[in-house]
C-alpha positions in Angstrom: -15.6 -5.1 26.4 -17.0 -6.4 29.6 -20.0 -7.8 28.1 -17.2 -9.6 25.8 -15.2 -11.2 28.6 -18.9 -12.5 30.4 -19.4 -14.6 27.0 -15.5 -13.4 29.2 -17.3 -9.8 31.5 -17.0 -10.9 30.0 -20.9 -20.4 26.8 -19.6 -23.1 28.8 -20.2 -26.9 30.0 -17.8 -29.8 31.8 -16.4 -29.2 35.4 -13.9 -31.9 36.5 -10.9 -31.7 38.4 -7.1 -31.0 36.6 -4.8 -33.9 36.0 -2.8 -33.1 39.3 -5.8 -32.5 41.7 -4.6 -28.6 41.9 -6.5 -27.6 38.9 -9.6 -27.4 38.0 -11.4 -27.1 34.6 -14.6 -25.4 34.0 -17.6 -25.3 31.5 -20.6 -23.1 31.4 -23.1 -23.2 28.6 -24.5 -19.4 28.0 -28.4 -18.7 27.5 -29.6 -15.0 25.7 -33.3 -15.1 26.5 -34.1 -18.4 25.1 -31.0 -19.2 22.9 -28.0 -21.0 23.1 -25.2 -18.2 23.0 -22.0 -20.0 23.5 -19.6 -21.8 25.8 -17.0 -20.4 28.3 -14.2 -22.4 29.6 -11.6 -21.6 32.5 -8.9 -23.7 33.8 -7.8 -22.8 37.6 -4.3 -23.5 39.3 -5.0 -21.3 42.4 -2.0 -21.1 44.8 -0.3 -18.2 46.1 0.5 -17.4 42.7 -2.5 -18.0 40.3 -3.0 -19.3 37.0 -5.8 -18.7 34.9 -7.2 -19.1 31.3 -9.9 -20.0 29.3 -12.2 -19.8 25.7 -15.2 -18.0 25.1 -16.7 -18.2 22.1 -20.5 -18.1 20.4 -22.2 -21.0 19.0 -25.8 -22.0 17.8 -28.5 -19.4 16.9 -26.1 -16.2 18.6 -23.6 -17.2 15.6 -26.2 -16.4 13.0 -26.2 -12.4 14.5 -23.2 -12.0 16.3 -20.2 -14.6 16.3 -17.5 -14.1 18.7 -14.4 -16.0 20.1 -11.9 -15.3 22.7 -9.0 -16.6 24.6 -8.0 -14.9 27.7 -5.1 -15.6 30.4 -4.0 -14.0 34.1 -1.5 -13.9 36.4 -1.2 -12.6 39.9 -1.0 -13.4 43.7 -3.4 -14.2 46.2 -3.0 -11.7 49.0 -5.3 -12.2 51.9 -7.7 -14.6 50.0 -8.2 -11.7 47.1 -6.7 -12.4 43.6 -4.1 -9.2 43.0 -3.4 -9.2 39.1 0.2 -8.8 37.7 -0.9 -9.4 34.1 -4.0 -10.0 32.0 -3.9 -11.0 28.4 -7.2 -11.1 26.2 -7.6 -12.3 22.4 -10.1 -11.6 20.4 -11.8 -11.9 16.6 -15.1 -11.0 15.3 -14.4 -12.9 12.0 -13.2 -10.1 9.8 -11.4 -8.0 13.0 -8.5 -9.0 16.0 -7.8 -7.6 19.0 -4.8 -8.8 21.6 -5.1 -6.9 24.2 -1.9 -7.6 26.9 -2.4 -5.2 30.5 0.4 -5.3 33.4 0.1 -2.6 36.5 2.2 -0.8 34.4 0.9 -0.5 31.2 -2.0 -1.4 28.6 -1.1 -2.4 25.2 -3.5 -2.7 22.2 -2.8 -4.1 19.0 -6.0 -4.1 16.6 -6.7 -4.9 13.3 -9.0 -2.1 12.6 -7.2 0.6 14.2 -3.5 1.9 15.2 -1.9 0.3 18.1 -1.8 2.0 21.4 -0.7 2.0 24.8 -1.7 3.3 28.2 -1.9 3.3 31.7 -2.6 0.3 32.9 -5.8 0.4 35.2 -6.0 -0.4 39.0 -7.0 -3.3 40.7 -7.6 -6.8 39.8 -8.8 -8.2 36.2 -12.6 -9.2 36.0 -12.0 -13.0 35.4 -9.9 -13.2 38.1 -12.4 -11.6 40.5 -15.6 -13.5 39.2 -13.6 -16.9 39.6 -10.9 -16.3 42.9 -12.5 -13.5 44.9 -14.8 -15.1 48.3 -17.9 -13.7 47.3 -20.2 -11.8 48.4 -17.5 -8.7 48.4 -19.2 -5.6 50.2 -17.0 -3.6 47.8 -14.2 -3.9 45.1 -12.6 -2.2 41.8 -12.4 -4.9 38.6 -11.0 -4.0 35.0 -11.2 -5.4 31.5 -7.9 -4.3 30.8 -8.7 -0.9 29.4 -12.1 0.4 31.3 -11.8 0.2 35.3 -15.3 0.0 37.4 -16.7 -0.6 40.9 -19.1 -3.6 41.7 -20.5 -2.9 45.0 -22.9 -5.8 46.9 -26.6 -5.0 46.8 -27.8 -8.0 48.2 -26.8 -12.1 49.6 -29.1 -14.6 49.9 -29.2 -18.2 50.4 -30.6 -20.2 47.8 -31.3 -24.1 46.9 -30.6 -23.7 42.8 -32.8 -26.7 41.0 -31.2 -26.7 37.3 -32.0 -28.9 34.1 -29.7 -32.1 34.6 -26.0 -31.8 33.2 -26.3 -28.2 35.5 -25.7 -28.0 39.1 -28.3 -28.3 41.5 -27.9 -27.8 45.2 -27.2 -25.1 47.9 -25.6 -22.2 47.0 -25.3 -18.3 48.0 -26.4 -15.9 45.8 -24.5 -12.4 45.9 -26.0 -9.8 43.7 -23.7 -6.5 42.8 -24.5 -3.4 40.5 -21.2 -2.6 38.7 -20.0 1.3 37.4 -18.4 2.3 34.9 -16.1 5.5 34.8 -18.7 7.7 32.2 -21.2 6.1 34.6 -22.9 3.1 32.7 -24.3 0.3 35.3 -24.8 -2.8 34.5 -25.7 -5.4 37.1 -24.4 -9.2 37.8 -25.4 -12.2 40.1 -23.5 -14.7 40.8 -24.8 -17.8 42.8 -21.5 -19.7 45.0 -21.2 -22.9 46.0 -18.5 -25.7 46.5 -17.1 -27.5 43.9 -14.0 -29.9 44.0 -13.0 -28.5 46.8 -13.2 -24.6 46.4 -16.2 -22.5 46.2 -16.6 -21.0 43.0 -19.8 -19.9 40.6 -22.2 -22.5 39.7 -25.1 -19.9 38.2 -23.6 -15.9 36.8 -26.5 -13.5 35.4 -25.8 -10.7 33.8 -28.4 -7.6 33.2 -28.0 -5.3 30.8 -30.3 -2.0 30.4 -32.6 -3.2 27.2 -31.0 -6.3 26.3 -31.8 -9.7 27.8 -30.5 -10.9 30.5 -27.3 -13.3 29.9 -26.9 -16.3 31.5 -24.2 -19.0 32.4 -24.7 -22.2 33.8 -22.1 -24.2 35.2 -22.2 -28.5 33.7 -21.5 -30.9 36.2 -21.9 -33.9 33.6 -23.6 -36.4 36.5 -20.5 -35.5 38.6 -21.4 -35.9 42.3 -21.4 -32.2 44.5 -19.3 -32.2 46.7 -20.6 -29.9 49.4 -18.3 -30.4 52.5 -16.7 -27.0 52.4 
């Protein structure tokens, strides 16, 4: 499921700042090797209490082996400058099956179309989306969950970079921070994500993700010809 809220975990194009200033609105185009996978979108109110949501979904060549879309939501409270989820919501179709997929600190409920309902435990920490979008990378150490499976990213390596993207992309300084994830059964995956500012908050301009004999996926955050604003 992580690999489902990256296209989540886990696609996109437009930045440009919310109607009130206090939002902003996101847009990454995902690659797959050389095609066009999809878009993801996130919309950001962070405050002491956060607000997130957002679409994923696969277009172009990706739709004609795999089509996907999903809608995803959280909730929670910045405590010391690192999101702290109270709820995580996740949508999901395949075009012949549904999931909704609804995880509080208390609980985990699934409702599916090709299988019985159930409900768990819900899993520690902080959701995925909210970590990859509200957390001050490059964290040494942290636990993230997709609502069912919890794992632990731990930093491998930060570097500075200068990014030079296609135009629509951004382009400029940025800090890359590079982390090798773990699952429970032990399946690693690894992620990259490169940070700069933007509008007024660093957040990820470049995310790679690497999976063992798959390519590598890749989302690029569109700036549409909007100036960087690199002040912070």
């Amino acid at each position: 499921m992580i690999a489902a809220g990256l296209l989540a975990t886990p696609a996109f194009a437009a930045a440009d700042p919310g109607p009130t200033g206090d939002e902003l609105r996101l847009r990454y185009d995902v690659k797959v090797a050389w095609m066009r996978a999809g878009q993801l979108r996130a919309n950001l109110r962070p405050a002491a209490r956060y607000e997130l949501d957002g679409t994923v979904a696969t277009s172009g060549t990706m739709d004609r082996f795999f089509s996907w879309r999903g809608t995803f939501a959280a909730t929670g409270r910045m405590v010391n400058g690192f999101p702290e989820t109270d709820a995580y919501l996740l949508f999901e179709e395949d075009g012949k099956d549904r999931e909704v997929l609804l995880a509080t600190r208390r609980r985990t409920t699934i409702h599916a179309t090709d299988r019985e309902s159930k409900t768990r435990p819900g899993p520690p920490g902080s959701d995925l989306m909210s970590v990859l979008f509200l957390a001050p990378h490059c964290l040494k150490e942290t636990g993230a969950h997709d609502g069912e499976d919890l794992y632990q990213l731990r930093l491998t390596r930060t570097a500075s970079q200068a990014l030079s993207q296609k135009p629509h992309y951004y382009s400029g300084a940025s800090t890359r921070c590079d982390y090798r994830f773990r699952y429970e059964d032990g399946t690693v995956r690894r992620i990259s994500l490169w940070m700069a500012p933007w509008q007024g908050r660093r957040i990820p301009v470049r995310i790679r993700v690497r999976i063992p004999v798959l390519p590598d996926i890749v989302l690029r955050l569109r700036t549409d010809g909007q100036e960087v604003n690199q002040s912070r």
